[in-house]
PAKEZA-714243 format. One line per 2 residues: number of its first residue (from 1); their letters; for each residue z negated, x negated, y of C-alpha. Coordinates in steps of 0.02 Angstrom, whole numbers. Each point is the difference from the previous one (the first is absolute). Layout:
NUM> a> Z/X/Y  ...
# end
This chain:
1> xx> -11090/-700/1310  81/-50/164
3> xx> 129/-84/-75  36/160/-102
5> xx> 13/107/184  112/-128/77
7> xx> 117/-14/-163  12/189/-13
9> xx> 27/16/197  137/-151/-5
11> xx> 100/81/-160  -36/184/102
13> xx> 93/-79/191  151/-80/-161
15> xx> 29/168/-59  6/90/168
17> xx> 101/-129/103  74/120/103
19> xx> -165/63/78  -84/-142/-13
21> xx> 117/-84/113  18/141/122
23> xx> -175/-4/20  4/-193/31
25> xx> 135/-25/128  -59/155/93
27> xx> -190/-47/22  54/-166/5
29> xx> 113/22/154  -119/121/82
31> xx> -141/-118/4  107/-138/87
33> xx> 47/135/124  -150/36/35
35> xx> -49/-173/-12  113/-61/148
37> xx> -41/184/116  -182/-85/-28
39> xx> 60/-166/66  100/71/146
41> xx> -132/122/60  -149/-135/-13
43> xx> 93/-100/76  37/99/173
45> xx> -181/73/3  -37/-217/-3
47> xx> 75/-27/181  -119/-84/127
49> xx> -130/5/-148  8/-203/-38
51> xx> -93/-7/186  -181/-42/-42
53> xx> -55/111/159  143/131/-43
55> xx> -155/140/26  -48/-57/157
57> xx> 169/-22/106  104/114/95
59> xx> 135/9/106  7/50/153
61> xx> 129/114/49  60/88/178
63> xx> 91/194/11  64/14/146
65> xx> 35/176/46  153/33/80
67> xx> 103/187/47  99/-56/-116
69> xx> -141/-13/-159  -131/-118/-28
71> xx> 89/-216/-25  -108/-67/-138
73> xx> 0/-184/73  -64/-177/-16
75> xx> -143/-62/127  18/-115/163
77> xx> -76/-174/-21  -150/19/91
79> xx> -58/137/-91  -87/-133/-165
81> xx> -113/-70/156  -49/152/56
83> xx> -46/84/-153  -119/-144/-43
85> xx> -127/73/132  -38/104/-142
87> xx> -163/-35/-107  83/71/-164
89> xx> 157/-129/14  -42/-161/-71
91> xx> 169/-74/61  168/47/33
93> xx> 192/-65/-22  153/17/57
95> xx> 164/-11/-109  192/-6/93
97> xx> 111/14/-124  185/-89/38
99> xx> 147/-94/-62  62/-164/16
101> xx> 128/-125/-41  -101/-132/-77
103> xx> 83/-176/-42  -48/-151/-67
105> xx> 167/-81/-7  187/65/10
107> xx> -11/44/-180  -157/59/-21
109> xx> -34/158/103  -7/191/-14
111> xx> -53/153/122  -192/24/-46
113> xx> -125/156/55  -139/-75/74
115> xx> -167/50/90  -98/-61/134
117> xx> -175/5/-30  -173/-41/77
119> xx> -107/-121/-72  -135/161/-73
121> xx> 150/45/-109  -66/-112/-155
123> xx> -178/81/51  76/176/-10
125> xx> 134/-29/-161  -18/-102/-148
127> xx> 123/-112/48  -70/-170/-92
129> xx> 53/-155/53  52/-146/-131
131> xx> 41/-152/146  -72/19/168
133> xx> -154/83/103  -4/172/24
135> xx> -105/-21/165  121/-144/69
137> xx> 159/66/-53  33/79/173
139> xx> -68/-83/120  157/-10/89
141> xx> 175/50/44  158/3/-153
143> xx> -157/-45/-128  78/77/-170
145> xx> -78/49/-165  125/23/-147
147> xx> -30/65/-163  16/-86/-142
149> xx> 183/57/-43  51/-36/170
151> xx> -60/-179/-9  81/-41/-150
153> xx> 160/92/61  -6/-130/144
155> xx> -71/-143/-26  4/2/-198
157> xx> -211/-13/-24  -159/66/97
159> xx> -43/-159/59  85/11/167
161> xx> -124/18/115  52/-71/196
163> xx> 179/2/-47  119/132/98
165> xx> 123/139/-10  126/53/120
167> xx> 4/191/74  173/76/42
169> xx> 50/-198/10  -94/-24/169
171> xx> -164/22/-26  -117/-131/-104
173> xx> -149/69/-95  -126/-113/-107
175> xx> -93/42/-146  -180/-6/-14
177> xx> -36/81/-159  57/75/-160
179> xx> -45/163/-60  -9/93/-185
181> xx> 171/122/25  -63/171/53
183> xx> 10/119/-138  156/101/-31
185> xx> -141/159/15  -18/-35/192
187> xx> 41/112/117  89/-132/120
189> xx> 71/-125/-76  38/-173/63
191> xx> 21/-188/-33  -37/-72/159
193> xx> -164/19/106  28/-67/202
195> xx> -129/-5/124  -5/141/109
197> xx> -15/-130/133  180/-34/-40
199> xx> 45/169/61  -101/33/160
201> xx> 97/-202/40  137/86/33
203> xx> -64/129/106  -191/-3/55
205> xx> 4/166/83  32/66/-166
207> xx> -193/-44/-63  -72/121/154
209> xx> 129/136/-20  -69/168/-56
211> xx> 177/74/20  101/-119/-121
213> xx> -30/67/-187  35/-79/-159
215> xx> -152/-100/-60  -75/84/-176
217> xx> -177/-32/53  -122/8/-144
219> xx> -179/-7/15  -155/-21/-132
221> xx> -139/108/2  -192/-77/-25
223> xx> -54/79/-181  -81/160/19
225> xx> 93/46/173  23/176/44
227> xx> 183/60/5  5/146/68
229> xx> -121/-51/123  124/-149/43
231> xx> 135/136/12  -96/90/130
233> xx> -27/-142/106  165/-43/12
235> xx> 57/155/42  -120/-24/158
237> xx> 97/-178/3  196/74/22
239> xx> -42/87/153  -105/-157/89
241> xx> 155/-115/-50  164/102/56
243> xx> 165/-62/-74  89/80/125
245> xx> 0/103/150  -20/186/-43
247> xx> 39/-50/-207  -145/30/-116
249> xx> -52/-54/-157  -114/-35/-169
251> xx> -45/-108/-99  -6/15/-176
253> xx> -85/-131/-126  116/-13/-167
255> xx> -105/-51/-140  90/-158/-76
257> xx> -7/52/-172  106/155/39
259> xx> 102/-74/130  141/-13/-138
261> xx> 21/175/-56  -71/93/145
263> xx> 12/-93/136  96/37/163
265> xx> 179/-90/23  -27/-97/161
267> xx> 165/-95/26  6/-167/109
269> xx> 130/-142/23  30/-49/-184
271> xx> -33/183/-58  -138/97/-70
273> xx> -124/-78/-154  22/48/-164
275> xx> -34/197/-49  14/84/-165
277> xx> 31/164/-54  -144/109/-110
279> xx> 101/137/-43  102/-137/-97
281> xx> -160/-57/-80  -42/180/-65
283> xx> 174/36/-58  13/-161/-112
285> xx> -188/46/-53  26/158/-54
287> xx> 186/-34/-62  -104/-129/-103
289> xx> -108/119/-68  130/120/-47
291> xx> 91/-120/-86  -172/-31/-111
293> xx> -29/174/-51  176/29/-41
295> xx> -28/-161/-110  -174/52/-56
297> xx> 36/175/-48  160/-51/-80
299> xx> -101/-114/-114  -122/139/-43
301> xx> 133/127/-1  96/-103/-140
303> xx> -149/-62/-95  -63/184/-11
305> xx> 172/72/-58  32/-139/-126
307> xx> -166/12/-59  51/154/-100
309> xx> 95/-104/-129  -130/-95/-44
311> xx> -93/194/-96  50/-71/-177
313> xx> -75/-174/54  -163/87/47
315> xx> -25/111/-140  58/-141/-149
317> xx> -138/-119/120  -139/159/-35
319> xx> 62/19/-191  -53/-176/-10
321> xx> -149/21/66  10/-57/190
323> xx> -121/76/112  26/103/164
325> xx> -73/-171/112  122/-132/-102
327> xx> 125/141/47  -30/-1/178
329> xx> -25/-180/3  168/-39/-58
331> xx> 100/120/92  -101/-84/174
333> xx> 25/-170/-61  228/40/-7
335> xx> 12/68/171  -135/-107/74
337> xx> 119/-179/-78  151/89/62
339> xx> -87/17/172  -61/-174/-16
341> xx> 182/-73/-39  52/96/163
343> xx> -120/-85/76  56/-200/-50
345> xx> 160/56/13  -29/86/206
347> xx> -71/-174/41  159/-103/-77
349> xx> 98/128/98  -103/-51/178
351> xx> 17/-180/-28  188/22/-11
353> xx> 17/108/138  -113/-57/110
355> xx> 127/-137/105  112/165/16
357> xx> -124/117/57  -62/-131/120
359> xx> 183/-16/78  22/212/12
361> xx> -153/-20/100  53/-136/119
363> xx> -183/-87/-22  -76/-93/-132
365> xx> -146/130/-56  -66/-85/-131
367> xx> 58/-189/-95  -69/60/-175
369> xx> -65/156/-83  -128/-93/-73
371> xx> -69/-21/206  -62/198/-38
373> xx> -98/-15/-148  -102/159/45
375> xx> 155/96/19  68/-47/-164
377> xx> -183/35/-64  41/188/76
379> xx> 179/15/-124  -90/-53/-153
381> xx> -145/124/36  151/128/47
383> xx> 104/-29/-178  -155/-10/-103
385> xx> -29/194/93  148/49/-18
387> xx> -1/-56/-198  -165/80/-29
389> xx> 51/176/86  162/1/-85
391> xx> -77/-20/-172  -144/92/16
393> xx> 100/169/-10  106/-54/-154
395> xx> -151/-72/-97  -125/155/27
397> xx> 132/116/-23  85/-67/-171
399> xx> -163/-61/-72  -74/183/14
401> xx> 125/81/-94  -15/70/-167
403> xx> 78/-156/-143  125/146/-67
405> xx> 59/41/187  38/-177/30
407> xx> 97/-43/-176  99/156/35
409> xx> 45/-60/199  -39/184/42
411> xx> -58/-70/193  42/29/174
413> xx> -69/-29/140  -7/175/55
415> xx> 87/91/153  -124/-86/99
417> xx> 41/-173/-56  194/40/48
419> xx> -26/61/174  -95/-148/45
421> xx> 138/-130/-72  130/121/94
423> xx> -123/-12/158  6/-186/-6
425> xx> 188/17/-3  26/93/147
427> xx> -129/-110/80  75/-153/-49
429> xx> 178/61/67  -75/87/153
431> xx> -53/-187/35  161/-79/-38
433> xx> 110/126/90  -114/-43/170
435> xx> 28/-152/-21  171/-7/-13
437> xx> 19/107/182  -114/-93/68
439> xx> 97/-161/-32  185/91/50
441> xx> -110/33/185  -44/-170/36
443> xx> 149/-62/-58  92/137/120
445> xx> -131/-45/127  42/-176/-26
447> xx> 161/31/4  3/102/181
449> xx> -115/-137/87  140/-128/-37
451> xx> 170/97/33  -60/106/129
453> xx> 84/-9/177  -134/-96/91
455> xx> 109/4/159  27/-147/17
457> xx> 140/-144/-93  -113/-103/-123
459> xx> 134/-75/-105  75/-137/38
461> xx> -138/-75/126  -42/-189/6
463> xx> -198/-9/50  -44/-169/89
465> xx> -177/-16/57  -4/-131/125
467> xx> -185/11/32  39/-5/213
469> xx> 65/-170/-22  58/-18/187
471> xx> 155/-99/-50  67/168/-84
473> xx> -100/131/109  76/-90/189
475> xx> 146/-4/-73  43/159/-106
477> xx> 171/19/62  54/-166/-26
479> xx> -62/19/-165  65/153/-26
481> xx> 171/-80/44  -20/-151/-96
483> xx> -35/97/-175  123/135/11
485> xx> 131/-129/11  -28/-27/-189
487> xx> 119/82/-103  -82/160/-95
489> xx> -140/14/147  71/173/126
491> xx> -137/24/96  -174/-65/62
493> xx> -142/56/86  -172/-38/26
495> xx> -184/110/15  -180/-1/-15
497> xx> 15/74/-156  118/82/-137
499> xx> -27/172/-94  -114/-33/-146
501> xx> -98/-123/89  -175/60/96
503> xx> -1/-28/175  -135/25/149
505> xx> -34/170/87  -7/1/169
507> xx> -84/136/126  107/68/93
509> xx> -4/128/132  147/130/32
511> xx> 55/123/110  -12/169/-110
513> xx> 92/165/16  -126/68/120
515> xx> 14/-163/114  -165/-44/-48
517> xx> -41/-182/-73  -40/-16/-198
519> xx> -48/-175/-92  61/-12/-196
521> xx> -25/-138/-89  182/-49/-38
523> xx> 67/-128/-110  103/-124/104
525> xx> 170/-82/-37  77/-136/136
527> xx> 171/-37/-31  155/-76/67
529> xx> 169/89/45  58/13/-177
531> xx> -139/68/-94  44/174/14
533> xx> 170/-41/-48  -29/-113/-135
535> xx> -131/134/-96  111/151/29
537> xx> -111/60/78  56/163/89
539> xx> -15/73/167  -26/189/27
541> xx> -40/-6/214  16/-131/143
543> xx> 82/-199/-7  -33/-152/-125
545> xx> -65/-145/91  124/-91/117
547> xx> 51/-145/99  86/96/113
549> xx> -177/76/53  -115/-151/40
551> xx> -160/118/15  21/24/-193
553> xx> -140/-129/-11  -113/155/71
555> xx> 63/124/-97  -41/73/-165
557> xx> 99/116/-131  -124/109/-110
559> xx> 42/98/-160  6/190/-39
561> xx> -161/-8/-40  -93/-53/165
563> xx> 101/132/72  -82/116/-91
565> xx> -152/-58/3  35/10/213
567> xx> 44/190/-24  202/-25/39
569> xx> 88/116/-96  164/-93/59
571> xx> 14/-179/2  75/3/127
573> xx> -133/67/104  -76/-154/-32
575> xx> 123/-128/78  -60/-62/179
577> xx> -189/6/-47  -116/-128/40
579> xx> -113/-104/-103  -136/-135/-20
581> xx> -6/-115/-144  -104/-175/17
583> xx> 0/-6/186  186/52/17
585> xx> 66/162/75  177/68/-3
587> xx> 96/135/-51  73/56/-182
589> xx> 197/-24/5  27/69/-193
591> xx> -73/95/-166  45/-70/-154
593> xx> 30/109/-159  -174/-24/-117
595> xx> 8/-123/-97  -127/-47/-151
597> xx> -59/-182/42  -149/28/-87
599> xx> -6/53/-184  54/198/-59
601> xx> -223/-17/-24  -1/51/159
603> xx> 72/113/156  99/-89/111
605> xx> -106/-39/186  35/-22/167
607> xx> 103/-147/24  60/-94/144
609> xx> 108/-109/34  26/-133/133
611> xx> 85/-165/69  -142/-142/-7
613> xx> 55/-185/-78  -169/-60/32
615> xx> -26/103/-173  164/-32/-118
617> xx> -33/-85/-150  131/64/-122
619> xx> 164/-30/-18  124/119/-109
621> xx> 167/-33/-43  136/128/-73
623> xx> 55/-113/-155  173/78/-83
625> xx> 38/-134/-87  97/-39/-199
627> xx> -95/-149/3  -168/7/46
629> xx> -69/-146/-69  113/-98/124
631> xx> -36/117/148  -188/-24/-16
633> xx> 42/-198/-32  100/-16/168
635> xx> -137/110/89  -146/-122/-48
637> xx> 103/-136/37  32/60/183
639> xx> -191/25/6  -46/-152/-33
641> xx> 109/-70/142  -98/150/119
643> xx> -161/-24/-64  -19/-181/-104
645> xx> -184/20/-32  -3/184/-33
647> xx> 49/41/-179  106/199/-19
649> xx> -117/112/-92  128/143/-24
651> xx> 6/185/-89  119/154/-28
653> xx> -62/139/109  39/152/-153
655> xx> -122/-123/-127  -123/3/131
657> xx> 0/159/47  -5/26/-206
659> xx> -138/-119/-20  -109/163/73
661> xx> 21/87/-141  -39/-134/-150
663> xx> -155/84/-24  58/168/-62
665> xx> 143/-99/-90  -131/-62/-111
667> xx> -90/161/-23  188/86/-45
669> xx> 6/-141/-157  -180/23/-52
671> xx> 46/183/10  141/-14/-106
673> xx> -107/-113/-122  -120/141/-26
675> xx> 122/143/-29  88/-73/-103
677> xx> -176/-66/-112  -36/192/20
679> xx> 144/69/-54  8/-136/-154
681> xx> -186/58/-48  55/176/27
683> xx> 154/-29/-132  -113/-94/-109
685> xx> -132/151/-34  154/118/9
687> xx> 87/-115/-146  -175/-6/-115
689> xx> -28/187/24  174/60/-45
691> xx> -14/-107/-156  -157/74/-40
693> xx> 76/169/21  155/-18/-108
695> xx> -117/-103/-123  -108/173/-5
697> xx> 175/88/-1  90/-77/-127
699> xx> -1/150/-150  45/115/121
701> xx> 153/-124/57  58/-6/-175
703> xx> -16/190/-26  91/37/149
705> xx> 130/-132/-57  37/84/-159
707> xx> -1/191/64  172/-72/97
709> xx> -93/-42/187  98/-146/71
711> xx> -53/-164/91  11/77/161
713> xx> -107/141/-38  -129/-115/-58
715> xx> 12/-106/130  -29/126/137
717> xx> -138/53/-113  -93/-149/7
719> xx> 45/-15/202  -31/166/84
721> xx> -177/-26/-22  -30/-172/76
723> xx> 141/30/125  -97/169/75
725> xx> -142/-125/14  114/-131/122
727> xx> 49/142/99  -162/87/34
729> xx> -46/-180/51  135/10/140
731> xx> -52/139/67  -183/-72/8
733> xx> 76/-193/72  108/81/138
735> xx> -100/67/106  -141/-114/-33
737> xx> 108/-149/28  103/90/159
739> xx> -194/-2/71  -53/-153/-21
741> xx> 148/-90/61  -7/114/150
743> xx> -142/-82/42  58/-181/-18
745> xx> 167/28/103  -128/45/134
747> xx> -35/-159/35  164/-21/65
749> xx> 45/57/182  179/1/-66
751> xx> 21/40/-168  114/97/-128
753> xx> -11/162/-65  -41/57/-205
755> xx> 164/60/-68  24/122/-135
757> xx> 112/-125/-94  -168/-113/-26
759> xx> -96/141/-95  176/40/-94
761> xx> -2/-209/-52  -181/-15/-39
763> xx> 12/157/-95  185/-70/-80
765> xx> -80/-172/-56  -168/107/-99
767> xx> 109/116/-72  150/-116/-86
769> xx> -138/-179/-57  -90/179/-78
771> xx> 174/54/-72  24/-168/-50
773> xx> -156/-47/-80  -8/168/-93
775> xx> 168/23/-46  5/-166/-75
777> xx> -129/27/-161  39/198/20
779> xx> 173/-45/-55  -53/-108/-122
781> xx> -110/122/-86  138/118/0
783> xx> 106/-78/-91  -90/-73/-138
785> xx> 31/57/-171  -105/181/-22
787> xx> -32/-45/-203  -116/-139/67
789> xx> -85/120/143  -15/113/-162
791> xx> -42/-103/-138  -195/33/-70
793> x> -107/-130/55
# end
């Protein structure tokens, strides 16, 4: 009897190819959507979660307030001892997160993030070791853990315990253990674990300094500990350990598990840890889920309409004798194996795409779709539904009716039945249209981040990080002199940092408009002559740095900003005033025009800028060159007669200041991706219903034919309707997709605006793939042969 179901339902899905394959590809495609917007949204709710005690740790974070706003910052180093006087911390750790050039040899080498970390850190984070002690491997000064991709990079295998690596080609570290890598869902990431003693080496004041931030102090909590209770008492703790004089603050613990989407941004030397964005998360969830239903009710739209040529089927089937249940049975058993086949066919589809959906991402989210069995369990109890509900109508509703009624085809649906398909249209469209705006913004958005004037010259620029090497930091000018020589190089200069880069606030105290003195935490550039010069960056009040003034090593030029921040509504009101920065006093010689040297994420702060070469460590050349292959060739070769043992990790300034924005370059192409699934699902229903329609139409076609209307007439006859359907849509998707994009430019300090031409586009695109896919069999029904449309069956 099975056999007889399946036979009938195969010859059934022969007969109907054209449905039966819309339904396929559409369901099909949706579930691997949905599928991958599974993987991706698992997989950034996973971050921190591989931590066995992920529950129980927090971070510890200090706000400082300030007049200027509360400075969400790191904590000083003694602040991990201190806490531990707490009964409810078990232990606490410190991370330092930096950057090194780390060598083994003159060709093997490469700039690495690392961290400095206290011993507790493989008591606080599941950090397991494969060679080496955990409780030995710090016991002193430049003791290094590397992961397990590091010590392969280096040394070829993990066993190379006691054997050493360079740092910034001065510096020897040696290796006492091997870890497992840390997990791409971490929310700092690194290769390379130092002892923190390796730090406070350099400086020991540093380990007793409650003014010096940076250190990401984490702490774990003894199981059943009170946190809001813990919150209270450190609120009693800020004001018994002042980080300053007349500066308050609080303490805040960050749970770890939320530390990646919710969590603070608290910058230090190598730049903030790793944050990700939830409204991203809900947009590709519910983008997901959209693309499902337009799938889902497209299959049940389809199966429902089609269903009404199968009448004479149904009522030969009850001549014969079949019964309502063997009725209902088969009719469930065709759309359930069509749903099924979508099914196989979804999974081929993820196994194949999978490598490419990986790379959009920019992080390996899964290595096989068969490492989610429980999600793929979730599709096949999702097509089997959606099989099931899309039969169920067809098979009650045909198998009721009279036998005469169905051997006639005197059926329909019913006014009700056609609303709801012409519902699911404008649904399905309203959908698509979003989509398509949506996609034009970020792409606009995308678009403005990278070509806006920043204010300063990006192109062009030659980063060399010299890491403070003194051979290059003593003797910048000589440098300077020595590179620009080289044909193709115009100009050099060198910094503490370069736009795009994070660098360390300062506080820093001001004379304001009212001659009264105001600290703001302000990020701090030190430069040499030629930085200004070099960046384009321009001057609005005051003098560049000089050699004719030898004070200029006390003095400090500010941007637009800190002026207004100091209450000057002329800048040059603010010429002559004093500071304090680090110790130093002086007096600000010159405002610079604002200039974005952080991402378009965010406003642009109160920046200073002074003379200090204890602090260069980058070196940028202007490079205007027709060969620049052989520039960058003489350049390293020049470096290696400067700085033998100190290989020339190099960058463009405009890619790094790009790099910023990978992340919503990605979620621009997964955008795309889904509109344009949408819009193919969309076309796909659209397709099957219009050839339902002129199926139901075609005696009317062929009267209309031979009364003298012509193929125009018919076409437009056969368009109007579904084409009053695509435009209602629009004016459902424009303002709904106007909205919701409103709310994602918002996350932009900077951003672009929603044009009118967008809507016009997104509106454009529905109307002519509807025009097309219509026209198309509209046309084709039109001009077949009316004695045929006519001709008694």
């Amino acid at each position: 009897m099975i056999r007889h179901y399946l036979k009938t339902t195969f010859r059934y899905l022969w007969e109907n190819k054209m449905a039966s394959t819309i339904n396929l590809v559409g369901l099909a495609t949706a579930l691997c959507v949905v599928y991958f917007a599974l993987l991706y949204v698992r997989f950034e709710l996973s971050y921190d979660k591989f931590n066995k005690n992920v529950d129980h740790v927090y971070r510890v974070g200090m706000n400082i307030n300030t007049p200027a706003g509360i400075n969400h910052e790191t904590t000083p180093a003694p602040m991990a001892e201190a806490l531990q006087t707490f009964p409810e911390i078990k232990t606490s750790t410190r991370i330092f997160l930096d950057y090194y050039i780390v060598q083994k040899d003159q060709e093997n080498f490469g700039e690495e993030t690392l961290a400095y970390a206290d011993p507790s850190v493989f008591n606080v984070f599941s950090f397991p070791l494969i060679r080496g002690n955990a409780s030995t491997a710090f016991n002193a000064p430049f003791d290094m853990v590397l992961s397990e991709s590091a010590a392969k990079k280096y040394f070829g295998s993990t066993d190379c315990l006691d054997k050493t690596l360079t740092l910034d080609g001065k510096m020897t570290a040696r290796v006492t253990g091997v870890m497992k890598d840390i997990p791409v869902n971490s929310h700092f990431k690194t290769n390379i674990l130092l002892s923190m003693s390796t730090l406070f080496s350099f400086d020991s004041g540093w380990q007793k300094n409650w003014n010096w931030l940076g250190f990401s102090t984490y702490v774990l909590l003894n199981k059943n500990s009170d946190v809001s209770r813990l919150n209270n008492k450190l609120s009693v703790f800020a004001k018994t350990h002042p980080y300053k004089e007349d500066i308050s603050y609080s303490l805040e613990l960050e749970p770890l598990s939320q530390l990646y989407l919710h969590g603070k941004v608290r910058a230090n030397k190598a730049g903030s840890t790793t944050t990700g964005n939830y409204k991203s998360i809900f947009i590709f969830s519910v983008v997901a889920l959209l693309v499902l239903f337009i799938a889902c009710f497209n299959f049940i739209n389809l199966t429902t309409a089609f269903s009404l040529r199968r009448a004479k089927e149904v009522g030969v089937r009850k001549v014969l004798g079949a019964s309502k249940k063997q009725l209902v049975f088969q009719f469930l058993t065709d759309s359930v194996a069509v749903s099924l086949i979508a099914f196989i066919a979804s999974i081929v589809l993820c196994i194949l795409l999978l490598p490419r959906f990986n790379e959009l991402t920019g992080k390996t989210i899964s290595t096989g779709i068969f490492n989610n069995v429980p999600y793929l369990s979730l599709f096949l109890l999702i097509s089997i539904v959606t099989g099931l509900v899309s039969g169920i109508y067809p098979a009650f509703f045909l198998s009721a009716n009279r036998v005469v009624a169905n051997l006639k085809r005197n059926l329909s649906h019913g006014s009700r039945g056609v609303s709801l398909r012409h519902g699911l249209v404008v649904t399905q469209f309203t959908i698509s249209i979003a989509l398509i705006i949506a996609t034009l913004v970020v792409y606009r958005q995308l678009d403005f981040i990278q070509n806006e004037q920043l204010g300063f010259k990006k192109q062009h620029n030659l980063v060399i990080d010299f890491h403070y090497d003194d051979r290059i930091r003593k003797h910048t000018e000589a440098v300077e002199s020595e590179l620009t020589d080289i044909k193709g190089i115009q100009f050099a200069s060198a910094s503490s940092c370069v736009p795009g880069r994070p660098n360390k606030k300062f506080p820093t105290t001001l004379e304001a408009n009212n001659n009264e003195k105001i600290e703001l935490q302000c990020d701090g550039y030190f430069v040499d002559y030629n930085f200004l010069k070099q960046y384009g960056i321009e001057l609005v009040a005051g003098r560049e740095f000089s050699k004719d003034f030898p004070t200029d090593n006390e003095s400090m030029i500010v941007n637009e900003t800190t002026v207004r921040k100091l209450g000057y509504v002329n800048a040059k009101d603010a010429i002559g005033k004093k500071f304090s920065q680090r110790g130093k006093t002086g007096k600000i010689v010159g405002v610079v025009k604002d200039f974005h040297f952080h991402s378009l994420h965010e406003e642009i702060a109160p920046l200073t800028i002074m003379m200090s070469p204890g602090f260069l460590t980058f070196l940028t050349l202007s490079v205007n060159s027709d060969d620049l292959q052989r520039t960058i060739k003489e350049v390293q070769t020049r470096w290696r007669n400067m700085a033998p043992d100190l290989p020339m990790i190099y960058y463009f300034s405009d890619e790094l200041f790009n790099a910023q924005y990978l992340a919503e370059q990605r979620f621009g192409k997964l955008f795309v991706c889904f509109a344009i699934l949408a819009i193919l699902i969309s076309c796909l229903g659209l397709l099957g219903l219009t050839s339902f329609n002129t199926i139901q139409r075609t005696k009317e076609i062929g009267v209309r034919k031979v009364l003298g209307a012509s193929v125009s007439s018919i076409v437009m006859l056969l368009t109007k309707q579904f084409l009053k359907l695509v435009l209602i849509a629009c004016l459902i998707a424009f303002p709904l997709g106007g909205w919701i994009m409103g709310k994602w430019l918002n996350d932009f300090a900077y951003r672009t605006s929603i044009s009118w031409w967008m809507f016009a586009i997104g509106g454009a695109i529905a109307l002519l793939t509807a025009i097309i896919t219509i026209g198309s069999l509209a046309i084709r029904a039109a001009r077949n042969n009316p004695v045929k449309s006519l001709r008694a069956e």
